[in-house]
N, C-alpha and C positions, 0 to 999 in steps of 0.2 A: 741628241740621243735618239737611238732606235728606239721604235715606242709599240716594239713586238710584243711586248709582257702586257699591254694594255688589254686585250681581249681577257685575258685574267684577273685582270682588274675590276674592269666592266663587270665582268660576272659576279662580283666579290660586292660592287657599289652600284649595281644597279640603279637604285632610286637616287644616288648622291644627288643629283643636278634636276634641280626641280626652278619652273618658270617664279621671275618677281616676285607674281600675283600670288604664286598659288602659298598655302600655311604650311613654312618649313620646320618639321620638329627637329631639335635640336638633338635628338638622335639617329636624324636623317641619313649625316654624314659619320662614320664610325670613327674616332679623337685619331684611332690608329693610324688613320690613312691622311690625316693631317698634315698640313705644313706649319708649321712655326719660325716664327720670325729669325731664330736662328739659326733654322736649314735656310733658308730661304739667303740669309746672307753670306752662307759658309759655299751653296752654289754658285751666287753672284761672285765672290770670291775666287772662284775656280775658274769659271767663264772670263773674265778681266785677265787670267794669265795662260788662256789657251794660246796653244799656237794656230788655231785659224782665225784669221782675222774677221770672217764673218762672226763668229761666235763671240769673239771682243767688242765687235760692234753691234751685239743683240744686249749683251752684257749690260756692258757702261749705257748703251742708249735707256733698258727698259731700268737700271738701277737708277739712273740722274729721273727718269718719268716717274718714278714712283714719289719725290721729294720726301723720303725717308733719309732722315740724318746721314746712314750709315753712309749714302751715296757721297757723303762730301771728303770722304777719304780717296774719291777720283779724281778731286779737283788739282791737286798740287802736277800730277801725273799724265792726264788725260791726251792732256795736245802735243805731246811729247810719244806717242805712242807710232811705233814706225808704219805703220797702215795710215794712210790716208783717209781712209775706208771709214774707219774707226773713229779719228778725229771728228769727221764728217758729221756719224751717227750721235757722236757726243754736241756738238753744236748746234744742231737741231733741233733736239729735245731741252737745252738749257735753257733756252732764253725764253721760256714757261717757269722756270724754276728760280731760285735764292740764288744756286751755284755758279760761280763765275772760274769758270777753269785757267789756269797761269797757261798763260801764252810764251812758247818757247821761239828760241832761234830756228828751228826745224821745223815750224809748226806751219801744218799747210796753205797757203794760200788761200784756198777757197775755204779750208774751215775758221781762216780770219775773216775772212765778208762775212761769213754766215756770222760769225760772233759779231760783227762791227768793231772789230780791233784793228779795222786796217784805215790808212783814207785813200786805199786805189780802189774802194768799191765804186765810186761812180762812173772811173775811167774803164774799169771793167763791163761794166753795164752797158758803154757807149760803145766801146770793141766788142761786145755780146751780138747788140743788136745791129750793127754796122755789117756784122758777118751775115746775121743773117738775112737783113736788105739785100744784100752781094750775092744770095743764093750760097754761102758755107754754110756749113753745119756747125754750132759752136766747139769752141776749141774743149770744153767739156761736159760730157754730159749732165752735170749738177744743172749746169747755166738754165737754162728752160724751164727748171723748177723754179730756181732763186727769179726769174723775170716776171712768174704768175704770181710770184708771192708779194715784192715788190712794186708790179706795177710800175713801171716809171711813165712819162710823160711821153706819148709816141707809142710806147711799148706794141698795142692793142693792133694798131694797125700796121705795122713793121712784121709784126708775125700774121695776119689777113695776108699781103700781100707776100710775102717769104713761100707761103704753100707753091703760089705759082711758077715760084724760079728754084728751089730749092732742087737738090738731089730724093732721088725717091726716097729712101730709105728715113728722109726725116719729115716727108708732107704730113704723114697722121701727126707723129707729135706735134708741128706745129700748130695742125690742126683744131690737135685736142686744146692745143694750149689757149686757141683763139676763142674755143667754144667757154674754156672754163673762165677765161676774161671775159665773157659775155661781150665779146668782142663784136662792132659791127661788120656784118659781109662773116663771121664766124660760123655757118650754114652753110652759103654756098661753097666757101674754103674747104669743108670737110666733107660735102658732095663732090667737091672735082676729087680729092684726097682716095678717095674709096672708088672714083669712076670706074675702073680697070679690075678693081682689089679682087683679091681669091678670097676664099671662107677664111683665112688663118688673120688676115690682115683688117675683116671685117670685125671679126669676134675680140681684137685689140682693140679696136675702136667702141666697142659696147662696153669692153672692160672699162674703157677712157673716161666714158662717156657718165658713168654711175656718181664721177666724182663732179661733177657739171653741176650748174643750175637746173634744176626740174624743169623749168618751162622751154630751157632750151635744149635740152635733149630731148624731153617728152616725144615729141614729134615725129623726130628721125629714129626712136630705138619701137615708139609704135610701127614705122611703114617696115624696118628692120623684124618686127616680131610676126607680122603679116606675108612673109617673104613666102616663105613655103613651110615645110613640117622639119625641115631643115634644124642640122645641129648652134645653125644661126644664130635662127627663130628662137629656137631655143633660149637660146645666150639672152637675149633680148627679152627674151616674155619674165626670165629669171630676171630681170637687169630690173625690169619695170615694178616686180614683186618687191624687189630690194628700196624700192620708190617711193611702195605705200600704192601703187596704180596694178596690179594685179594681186589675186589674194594668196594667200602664204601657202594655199594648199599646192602652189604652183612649183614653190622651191622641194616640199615636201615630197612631190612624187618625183621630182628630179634626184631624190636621194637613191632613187634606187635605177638612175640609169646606169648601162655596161659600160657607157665612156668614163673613164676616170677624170676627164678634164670636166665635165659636166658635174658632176657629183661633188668637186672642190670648189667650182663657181657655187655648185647651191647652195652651201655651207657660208661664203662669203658673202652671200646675196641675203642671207640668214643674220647671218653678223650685221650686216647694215639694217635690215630692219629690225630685230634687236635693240640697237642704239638708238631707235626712234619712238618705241614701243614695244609695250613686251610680249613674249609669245606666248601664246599658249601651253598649258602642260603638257600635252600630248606630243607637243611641236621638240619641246628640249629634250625626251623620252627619244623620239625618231634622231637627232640630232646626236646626245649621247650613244645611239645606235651606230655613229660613224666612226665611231674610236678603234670601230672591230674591223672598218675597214682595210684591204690589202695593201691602198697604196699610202704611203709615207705622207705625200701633198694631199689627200685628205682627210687624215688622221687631224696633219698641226692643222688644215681649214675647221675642223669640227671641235680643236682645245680653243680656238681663238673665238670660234661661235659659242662656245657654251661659256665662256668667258664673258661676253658681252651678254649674252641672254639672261644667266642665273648668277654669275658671280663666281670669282676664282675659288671660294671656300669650298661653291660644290663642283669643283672638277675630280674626279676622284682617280688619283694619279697619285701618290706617294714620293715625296721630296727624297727618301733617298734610292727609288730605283735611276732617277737623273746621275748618281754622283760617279756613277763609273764613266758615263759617254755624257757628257754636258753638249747640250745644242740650243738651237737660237728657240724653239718652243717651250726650253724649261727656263730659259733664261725671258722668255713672257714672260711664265708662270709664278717665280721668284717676282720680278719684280710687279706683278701686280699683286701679288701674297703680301709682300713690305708695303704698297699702299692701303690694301686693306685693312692691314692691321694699326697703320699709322689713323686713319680716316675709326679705327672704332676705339683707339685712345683719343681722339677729339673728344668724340659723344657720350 
């Protein structure tokens, strides 16, 4: 969904989204502008029979995340779903949850590894990493994720050494992949990886690099943030904010840079720290200030940060201006609405 109507909104909910810490009155948020658990499913509903497959797979992925019952009316269905895409997003998010989705005769290959329905996963893994000993690129892009996650025996330094012989187009990934293994020689791999790089390919790698162990990025995204005044540095000094290693006031003044690529990283960089502590009031106030933003990628960066920072109850967005254009940020906002409310029938 286009999320034009939101500066109207904003104006309307201003206070909605207030930090953890701060004391939320329970007529903060006005009941009106609520979501209830059965909008929330009546969108999820809509989303599971779009015709874009990305919006299927924002769907099913954030309804099976929430592990609210209704999601188990995906399971008979799900792997059956002619998107690959789709499948994919549904087996990723499962194997967290109760749901076990029927596995079909059509049902993708790689969203059977990922389920462990198959037993060619280990022969897969061996032709994974054989390509990329050989200098190929895996035969699919999922592959490089399912290897960090799994780990196999060899894995670590099959990709150290892969940087050196590979096609350019795949040294960062690799790179990043060895750094996020905490891989040995995962350092210098992603120094040679960046030797040549232009700004666009460095700034991939700081994005890469957030999802790393702290100690072993630390190092390279400080001499990165050191670079010059650069929209790099930039990337970096934001990267490190998100770390907990610069202070929040750092994302905060990036909200108002004229880059738009800038301004969505600082909202993301927001979100991660966020989820490691909470911000400040003033912080989710500047933050909800991005909703008014022009561009589209950082509207959904500033629903996903005020989401993580205060909680989906205060985004102040209304369940049915979603229901004409369903898109992958209302289909968040559903499915962490259906968690919420499942998680306060718990308590």
């Amino acid at each position: 969904m286009n999320l034009c109507g939101v500066a109207v909104l904003v104006a309307v909910c201003g206070v909605a989204c207030q930090s953890r810490t701060a004391a939320v009155s329970s007529e903060a948020l006005s009941r009106s502008d609520a979501w209830s658990e059965e909008a929330a499913i009546t969108l999820l509903s809509l989303g599971v029979q779009h015709t874009d497959p990305s919006i299927r797979a924002a769907a099913v992925a954030h309804w099976i995340a929430s592990k609210h019952p209704s999601s188990h009316r995906l399971v008979p269905w799900v792997m059956a779903d002619p998107s690959p895409h789709v499948q994919r997003a549904a087996a990723r998010v499962v194997t967290s949850t109760s749901a076990r989705p029927v596995v079909h005769a059509g049902t993708d290959p790689i969203a059977q590894i990922m389920l462990g329905e198959t037993n060619n996963a280990s022969m897969w893994m061996v032709s994974t990493l054989a390509a990329i000993k050989d200098g190929f690129p895996p035969l699919d892009p999922v592959a490089l994720e399912l290897v960090i996650q799994w780990r196999p025996e060899g894995a670590a330094e099959t990709i150290v050494r892969g940087v050196d012989v590979a096609d350019e187009s795949m040294r960062l990934p690799l790179a990043l992949a060895a750094v996020r293994m905490d891989a040995e020689g995962a350092h210098q791999a992603l120094t040679t990886a960046l030797q040549d790089a232009d700004d666009e390919i460095r700034v991939a790698a700081i994005e890469g690099l957030i999802d790393a162990p702290v100690d072993r990025s630390r190092g390279w995204l400080e001499r990165a943030a050191k670079r010059s005044e650069s929209a790099t540095a930039l990337h970096a000094r934001l990267a490190l904010m998100a770390l907990g290693e610069r202070p929040i006031s750092v994302g905060v003044d990036a909200l108002s840079s004229p880059a738009r690529d800038t301004r969505a990283w600082a909202l993301d960089c927001l979100q991660k720290r966020a989820e490691e502590q909470p911000l400040p009031r003033e912080v989710i106030v500047r933050v909800q200030g991005s909703l008014r933003d022009e561009s589209p990628l950082v509207r959904r960066a500033a629903v996903r940060a005020l989401i993580a920072a205060a909680g989906v109850e205060y985004v102040p967005l209304r369940a049915e201006i979603f229901e004409a254009e369903p898109d992958a940020v209302s289909m968040l906002i559903a499915g962490k609405w259906l968690a919420h409310t499942l998680n306060k029938a718990v308590e």
